[in-house]
N, C-alpha and C positions, 0 to 999 in steps of 0.2 A: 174452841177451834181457832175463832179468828186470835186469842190474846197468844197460843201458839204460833200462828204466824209471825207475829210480830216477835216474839223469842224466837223465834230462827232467822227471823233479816237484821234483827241487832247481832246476834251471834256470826254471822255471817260476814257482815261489814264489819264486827270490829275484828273477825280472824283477818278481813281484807287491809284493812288500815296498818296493823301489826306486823303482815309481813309487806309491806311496803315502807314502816317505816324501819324495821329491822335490817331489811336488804340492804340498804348501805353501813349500816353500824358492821355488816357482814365483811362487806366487799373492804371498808378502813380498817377491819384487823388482819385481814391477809395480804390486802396490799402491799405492804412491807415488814422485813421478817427485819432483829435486830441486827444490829453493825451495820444495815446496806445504808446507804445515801437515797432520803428523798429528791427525786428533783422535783422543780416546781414547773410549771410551762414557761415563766421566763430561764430557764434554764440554770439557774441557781441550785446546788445543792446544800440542802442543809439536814443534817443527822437527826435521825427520829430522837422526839423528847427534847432537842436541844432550841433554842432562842431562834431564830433567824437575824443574820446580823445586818443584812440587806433590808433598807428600807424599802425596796419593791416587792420584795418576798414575802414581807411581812403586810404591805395591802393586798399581796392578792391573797394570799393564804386567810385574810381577814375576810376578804369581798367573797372568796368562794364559800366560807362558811356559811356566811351570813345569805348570801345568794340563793346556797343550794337548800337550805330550811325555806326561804320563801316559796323558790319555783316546789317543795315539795310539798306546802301548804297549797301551791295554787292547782297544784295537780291533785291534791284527795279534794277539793272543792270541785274539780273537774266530773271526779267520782260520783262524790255526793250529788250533785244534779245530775247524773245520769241515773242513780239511783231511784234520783225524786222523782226523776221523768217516767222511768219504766215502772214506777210502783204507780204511775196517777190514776190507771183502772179509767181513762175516760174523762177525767175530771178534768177540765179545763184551765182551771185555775192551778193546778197543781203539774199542767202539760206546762203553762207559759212561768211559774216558777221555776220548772224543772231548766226551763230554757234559759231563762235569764241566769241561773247558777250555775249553768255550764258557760255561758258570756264570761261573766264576769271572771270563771277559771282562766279560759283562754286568754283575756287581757292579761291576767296577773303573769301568765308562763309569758307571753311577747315583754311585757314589762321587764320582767326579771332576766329575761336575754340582750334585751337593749341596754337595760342597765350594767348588765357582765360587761359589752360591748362599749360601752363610754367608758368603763374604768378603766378598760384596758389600752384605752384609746389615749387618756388625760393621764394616765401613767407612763404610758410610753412617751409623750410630747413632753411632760413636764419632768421626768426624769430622766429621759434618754433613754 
């Protein structure tokens, strides 16, 4: 009984991880259908598939990759100690684990928006 347990909360988590990490690979193929013009949020467009010839276009389109894989690592860390938390059954050691890996989620998401926030900040000042 208990080793079925545990085959159904791996199962369970990793259906959860899957479609959270598939939801965006979702949302980037319909986002733009071919021939239209991406814009960027600095307002640049540049043609799906093609180079960006803007050197701002090309760090943000670089910072948001690289961004949005972090804040989406710091978000299933968020998970996973919620997970660790509600699974502790009482255990104390496994309540204040659960807690501290949900901490350290939360830092990593503030992190990674502070960090979005200074590039956008020293991109704008130093490129105009």
């Amino acid at each position: 009984m208990k080793k079925m347990k545990k085959l159904t909360k791996k199962t369970v988590l990793g259906l959860v991880l899957a479609a959270l990490i598939l939801t965006p690979v979702m949302a980037l193929t319909v986002a733009g259908t071919p021939g239209d013009a991406a814009i960027s949020s600095w307002g640049a467009t540049c043609a799906p598939g093609s180079v960006p010839t803007d050197i701002r276009t090309a760090i943000m389109n670089i910072t948001n990759w690289i961004l949005g894989f972090v804040a989406i690592i710091a978000t299933l860390v968020v998970i996973f100690g919620g997970v660790k938390y509600l699974t502790a059954a009482g255990n104390e050691e496994a309540v204040e684990s659960g807690k501290k890996t949900i901490s350290y989620g939360i830092i990593g998401v503030v992190i990674c928006g502070l960090a979005y926030a200074i590039v956008i900040v020293v991109s704008t000042v130093i490129l105009g």
